[in-house]
C-alpha positions in Angstrom: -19.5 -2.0 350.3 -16.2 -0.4 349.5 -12.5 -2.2 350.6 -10.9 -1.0 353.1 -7.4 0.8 352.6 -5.0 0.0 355.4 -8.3 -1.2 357.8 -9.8 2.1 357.2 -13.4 2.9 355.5 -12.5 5.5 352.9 -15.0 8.4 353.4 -16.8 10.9 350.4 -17.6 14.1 351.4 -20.0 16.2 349.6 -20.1 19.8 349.8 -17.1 22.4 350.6 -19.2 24.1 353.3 -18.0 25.0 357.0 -20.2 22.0 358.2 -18.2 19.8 355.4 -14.9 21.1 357.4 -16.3 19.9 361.2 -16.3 16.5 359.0 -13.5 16.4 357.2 -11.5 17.2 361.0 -13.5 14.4 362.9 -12.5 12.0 359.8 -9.0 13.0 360.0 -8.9 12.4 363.9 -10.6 9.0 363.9 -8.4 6.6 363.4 -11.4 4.0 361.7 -11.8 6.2 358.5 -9.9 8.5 356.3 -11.0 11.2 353.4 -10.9 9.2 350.3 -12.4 12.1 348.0 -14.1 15.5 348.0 -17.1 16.2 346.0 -18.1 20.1 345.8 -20.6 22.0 343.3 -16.7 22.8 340.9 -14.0 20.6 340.4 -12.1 24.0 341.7 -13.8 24.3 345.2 -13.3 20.7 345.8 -9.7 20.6 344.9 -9.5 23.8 347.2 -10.6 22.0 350.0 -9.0 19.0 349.4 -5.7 20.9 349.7 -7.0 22.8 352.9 -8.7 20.1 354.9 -7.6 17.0 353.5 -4.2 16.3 351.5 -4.7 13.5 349.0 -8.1 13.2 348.8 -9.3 13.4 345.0 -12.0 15.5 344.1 -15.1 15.6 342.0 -17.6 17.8 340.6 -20.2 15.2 340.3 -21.6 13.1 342.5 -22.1 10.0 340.4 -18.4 10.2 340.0 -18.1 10.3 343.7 -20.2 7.1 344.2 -18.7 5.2 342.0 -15.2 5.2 343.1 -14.9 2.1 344.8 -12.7 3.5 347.8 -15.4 5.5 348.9 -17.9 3.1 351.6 -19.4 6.1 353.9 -20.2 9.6 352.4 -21.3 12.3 354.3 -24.3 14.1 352.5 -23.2 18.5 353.7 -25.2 19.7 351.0 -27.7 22.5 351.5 -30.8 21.6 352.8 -33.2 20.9 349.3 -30.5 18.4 348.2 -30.3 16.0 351.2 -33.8 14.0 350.7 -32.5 13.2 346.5 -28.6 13.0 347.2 -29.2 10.8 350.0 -31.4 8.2 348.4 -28.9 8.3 345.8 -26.0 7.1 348.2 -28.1 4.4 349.6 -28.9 3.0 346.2 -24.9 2.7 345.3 -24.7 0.6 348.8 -22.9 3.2 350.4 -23.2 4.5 354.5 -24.7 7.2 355.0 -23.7 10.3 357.6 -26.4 13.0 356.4 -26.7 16.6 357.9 -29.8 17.6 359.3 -33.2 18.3 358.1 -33.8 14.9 356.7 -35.8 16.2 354.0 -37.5 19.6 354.0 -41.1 18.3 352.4 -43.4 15.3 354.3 -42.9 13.3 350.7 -39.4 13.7 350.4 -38.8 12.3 354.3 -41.1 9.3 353.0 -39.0 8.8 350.4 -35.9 8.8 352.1 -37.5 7.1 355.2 -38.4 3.9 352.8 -35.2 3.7 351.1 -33.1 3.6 354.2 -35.2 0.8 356.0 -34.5 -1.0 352.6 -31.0 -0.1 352.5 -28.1 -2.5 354.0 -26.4 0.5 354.7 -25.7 2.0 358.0 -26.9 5.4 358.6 -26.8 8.2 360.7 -28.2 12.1 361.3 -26.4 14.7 362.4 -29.0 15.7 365.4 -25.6 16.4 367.3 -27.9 17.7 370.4 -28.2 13.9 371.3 -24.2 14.0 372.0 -23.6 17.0 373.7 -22.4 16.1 377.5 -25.6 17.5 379.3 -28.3 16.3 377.2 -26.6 12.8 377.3 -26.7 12.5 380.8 -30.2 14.4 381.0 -31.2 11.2 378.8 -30.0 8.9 381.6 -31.1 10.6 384.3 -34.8 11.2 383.0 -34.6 7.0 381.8 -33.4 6.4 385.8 -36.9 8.0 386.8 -34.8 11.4 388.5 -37.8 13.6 387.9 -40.4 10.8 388.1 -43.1 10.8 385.2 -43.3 13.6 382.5 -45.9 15.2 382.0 -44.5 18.8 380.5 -41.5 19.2 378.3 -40.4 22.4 376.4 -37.6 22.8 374.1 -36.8 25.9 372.0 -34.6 26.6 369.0 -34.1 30.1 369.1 -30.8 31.4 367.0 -30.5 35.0 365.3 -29.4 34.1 361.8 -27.2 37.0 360.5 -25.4 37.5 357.4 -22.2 36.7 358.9 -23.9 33.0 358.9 -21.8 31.0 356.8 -25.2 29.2 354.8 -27.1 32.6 355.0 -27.6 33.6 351.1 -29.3 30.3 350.7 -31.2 29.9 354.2 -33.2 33.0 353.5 -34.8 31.2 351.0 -37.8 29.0 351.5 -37.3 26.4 348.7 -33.4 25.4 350.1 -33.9 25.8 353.7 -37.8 24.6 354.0 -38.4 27.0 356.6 -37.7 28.0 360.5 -38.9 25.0 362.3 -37.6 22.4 359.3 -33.6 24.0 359.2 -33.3 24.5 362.6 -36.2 23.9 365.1 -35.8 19.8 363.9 -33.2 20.3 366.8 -36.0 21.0 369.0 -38.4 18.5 367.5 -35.5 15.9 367.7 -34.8 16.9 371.7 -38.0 16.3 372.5 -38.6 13.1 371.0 -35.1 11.9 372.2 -35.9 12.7 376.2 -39.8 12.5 376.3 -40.9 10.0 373.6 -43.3 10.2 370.8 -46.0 12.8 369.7 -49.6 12.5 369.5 -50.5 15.9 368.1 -49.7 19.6 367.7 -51.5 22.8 367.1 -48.9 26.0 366.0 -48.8 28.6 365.1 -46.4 30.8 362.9 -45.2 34.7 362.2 -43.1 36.8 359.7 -40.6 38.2 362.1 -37.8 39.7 359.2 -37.5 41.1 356.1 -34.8 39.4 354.6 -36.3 35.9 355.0 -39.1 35.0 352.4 -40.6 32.5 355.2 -42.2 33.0 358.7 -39.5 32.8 360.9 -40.7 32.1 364.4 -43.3 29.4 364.9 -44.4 27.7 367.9 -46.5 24.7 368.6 -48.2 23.0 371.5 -47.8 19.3 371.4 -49.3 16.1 373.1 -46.8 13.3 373.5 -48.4 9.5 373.1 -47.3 8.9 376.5 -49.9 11.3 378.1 -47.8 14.2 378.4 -48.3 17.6 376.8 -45.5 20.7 376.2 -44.5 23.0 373.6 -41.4 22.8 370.7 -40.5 26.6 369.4 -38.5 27.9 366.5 -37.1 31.2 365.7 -34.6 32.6 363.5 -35.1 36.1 364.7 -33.1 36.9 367.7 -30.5 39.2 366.2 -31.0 41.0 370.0 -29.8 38.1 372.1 -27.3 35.2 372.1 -28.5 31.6 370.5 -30.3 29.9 372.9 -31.2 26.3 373.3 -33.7 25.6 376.0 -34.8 22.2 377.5 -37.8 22.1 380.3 -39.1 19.3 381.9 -41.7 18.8 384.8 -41.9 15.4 386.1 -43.4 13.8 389.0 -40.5 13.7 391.3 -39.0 16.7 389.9 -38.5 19.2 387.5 -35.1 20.2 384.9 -34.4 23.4 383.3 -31.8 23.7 380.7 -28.5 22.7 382.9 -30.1 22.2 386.5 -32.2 19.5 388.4 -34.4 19.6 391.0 -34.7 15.8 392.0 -35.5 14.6 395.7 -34.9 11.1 394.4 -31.1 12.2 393.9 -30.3 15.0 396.5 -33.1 14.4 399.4 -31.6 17.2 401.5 -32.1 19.6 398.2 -33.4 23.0 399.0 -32.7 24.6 395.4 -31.6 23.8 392.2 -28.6 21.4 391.4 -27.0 22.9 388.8 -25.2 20.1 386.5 -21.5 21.2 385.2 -21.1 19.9 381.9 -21.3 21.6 377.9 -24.8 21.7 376.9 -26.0 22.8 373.5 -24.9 26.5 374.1 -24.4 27.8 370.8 -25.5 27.5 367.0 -21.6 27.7 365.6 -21.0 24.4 364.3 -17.2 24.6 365.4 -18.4 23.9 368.9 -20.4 20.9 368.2 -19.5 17.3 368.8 -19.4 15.8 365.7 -16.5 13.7 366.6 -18.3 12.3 368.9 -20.5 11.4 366.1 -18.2 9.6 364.0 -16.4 7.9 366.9 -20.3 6.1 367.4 -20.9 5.9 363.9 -17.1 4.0 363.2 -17.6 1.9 366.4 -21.1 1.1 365.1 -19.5 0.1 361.6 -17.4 -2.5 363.1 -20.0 -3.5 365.4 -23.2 -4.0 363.7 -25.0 -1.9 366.4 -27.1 1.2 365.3 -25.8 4.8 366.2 -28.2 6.8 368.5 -29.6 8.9 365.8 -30.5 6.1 362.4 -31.9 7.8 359.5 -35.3 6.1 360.0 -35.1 7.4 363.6 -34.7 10.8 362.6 -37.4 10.9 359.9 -39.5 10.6 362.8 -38.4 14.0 364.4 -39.0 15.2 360.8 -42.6 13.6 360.8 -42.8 16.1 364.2 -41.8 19.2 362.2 -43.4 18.8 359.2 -46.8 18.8 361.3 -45.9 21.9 363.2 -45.3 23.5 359.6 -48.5 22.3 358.5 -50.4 23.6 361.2 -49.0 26.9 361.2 -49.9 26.8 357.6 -53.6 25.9 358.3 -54.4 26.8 361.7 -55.6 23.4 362.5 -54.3 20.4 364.6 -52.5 18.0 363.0 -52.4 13.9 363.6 -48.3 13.1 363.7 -48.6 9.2 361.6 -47.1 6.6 363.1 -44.3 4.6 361.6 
C-alpha cells in the first residue's frame, strides 16, 4: 500500500461530481487522510475541482495515472454508475482501498466480478450504503438486535425519490445502460435496509412499470420478498414522484412490537405505552446527497484502517444487497420468482 505523508493515507478521488465533493469535504475534515490527487473525465475538470475542493491535490485525466502514483493508498470510485463494477476491480488489482459509491455493479456478472476480486483483494473496502449511518436506522439496528419488537416476521422499506432535471446526475440516469435501472441506482438503498435490519432473502416475485417519459427504463418496481429467517415483506422503488417529497420508508412488525419509519411501539421498552413512541433523531429524510453522513463514513472507514476491523458496509457485504436487486430486476423482467444465491 501507499506511504503515508505526515501519518496520513493520501486519498484519489475519481470523478468531479457533487457526490465526489461530500468526499472531498469528509477527507478534508478527517484528520487520518488527506486529498492526494483528483482524477476527472478532463485534465480541466479535475484541475477545476482541485482548486475548488481541494488545494494541492494533483489532478489526472486517466485513471491508470491515478493508480499509479504511489501517494495515493485509498480512492474513492464517484464515477457514474456503468463504471463502478470495471474501475473498481481495477483499484483493487493496484493494492489500493477501496471507498466505492453505490450500486456495486448494475449487471449480476459484473457484481460477481467485483464480489470475487474484493474477497481476493488485501485491500479494505467499503460501500457508500450511507442509510446504515444515519442516527435512526443505527439505533433501529440496535434496538431490533436487543429483541424491542420481538421476532420479525414483516419488514417494508421503500425508495421512493422524484428524479428531476435539476438532479445533479440526471442526463445520464435517464438512461438504462449508466444507471441500470430504478431498483439498481436507487432502490439498492432499500434492498440494502432490509438486509441490514432483517437479514437475508430467500426469494422475490416483482413486478415493474413505465411511469415517465423521459426515462428509457421502468421506473417504479416493487417486489414481495421472503427473508431466510421465515419472514416475508416487500422492498419498492420509484423514481417517479415529481408530486411529493423523497421518501424513505422503513416498516417492521415483530412479535413484541411493531416500528414505522421514526416511531416504536415496544411493550418490552415502554410497558405503560398506549401509542406510538416517536424516536427524535435524523433518519434518511431526503435523497440530496449534502445531507448524508458520509463523514461518518470515513470516520469508520479511517478507524477501520488503523484497526484492521471491517467497516459496517464491506464490498462483499454489499454485493449481497446487489444479489437482492438484481433478482427483483429479473423478476420484473420475467414475471417469475426468482432464487436469491447464496454466497
Amino acid at each position: 500500500m501507499a506511504a503515508y505523508r505526515e501519518g496520513k493515507w493520501g486519498v484519489g478521488i475519481r470523478g468531479t461530481g457533487q457526490v465526489a465533493v461530500q468526499h472531498a469535504e469528509a477527507v478534508l475534515s478527517n484528520p487520518d487522510v488527506y486529498v492526494a490527487a483528483i482524477c476527472g473525465r478532463t485534465a480541466e475538470k479535475a484541475a477545476a475541482f482541485a482548486a475548488a475542493h481541494a488545494p494541492g491535490a494533483k489532478a489526472y485525466d486517466d485513471l491508470d495515472r491515478l493508480l499509479s502514483d504511489p501517494e495515493v493508498g485509498i480512492v474513492v470510485e464517484c464515477m457514474p454508475n456503468h463504471l463502478h463494477a470495471s474501475e473498481s476491480i481495477r483499484i483493487l488489482q493496484a493494492g489500493k482501498h477501496l471507498v466505492l459509491e453505490k450500486p456495486v455493479g448494475i449487471t449480476q456478472e459484473e457484481t460477481d466480478a467485483l464480489y470475487e476480486t474484493a474477497c481476493a483483494s488485501p485491500g479494505k473496502t467499503v460501500v457508500s450504503f450511507l442509510i446504515r449511518w444515519t442516527p435512526l436506522v443505527a439505533n433501529l439496528k440496535s434496538l431490533i438486535d436487543g429483541g424491542a419488537i420481538g421476532k420479525i416476521y414483516y419488514s417494508g422499506t421503500d425508495y421512493w425519490h422524484g428524479i428531476k432535471p435539476t438532479f445533479s446526475s440526471y442526463n445520464w440516469i435517464r438512461r438504462k445502460e449508466f444507471a441500470g435501472g430504478a431498483m439498481i441506482t436507487g432502490g439498492c438503498h432499500a434492498a440494502d435496509a432490509a438486509r441490514y435490519l432483517n437479514g437475508e432473502a430467500a426469494e422475490v416475485a416483482a413486478f415493474s412499470t413505465f411511469g415517465r417519459p423521459d426515462f428509457d427504463y421502468d421506473t417504479t418496481l416493487s417486489a414481495s420478498v421472503r427473508f431466510r429467517n421465515g419472514s416475508v415483506g416487500r422492498i419498492s422503488a420509484s423514481l417517479d414522484g415529481l408530486a411529493f417529497p423523497y421518501q424513505f420508508n422503513l416498516d417492521f412488525l415483530g412479535t413484541e412490537g411493531a416500528i414505522r419509519n421514526g416511531k416504536i411501539y415496544s411493550k418490552k421498552l415502554f410497558p405503560a405505552q398506549t401509542d406510538w413512541v416517536n424516536l427524535p433523531m435524523i433518519g434518511p429524510e431526503t435523497g440530496s446527497v449534502d445531507h448524508h453522513p458520509f463523514k461518518q463514513e470515513w470516520a469508520e472507514f479511517t478507524d477501520c484502517l488503523n484497526s484492521g476491523k471491517d467497516p459496517r458496509s464491506t464490498l462483499p457485504d454489499a454485493c449481497r444487497s446487489m444479489d437482492i436487486v438484481h433478482a427483483i430486476t429479473e423478476s420484473a423482467r420475467t414475471g417469475k420468482p426468482v432464487l436469491i444465491r447464496e454466497r
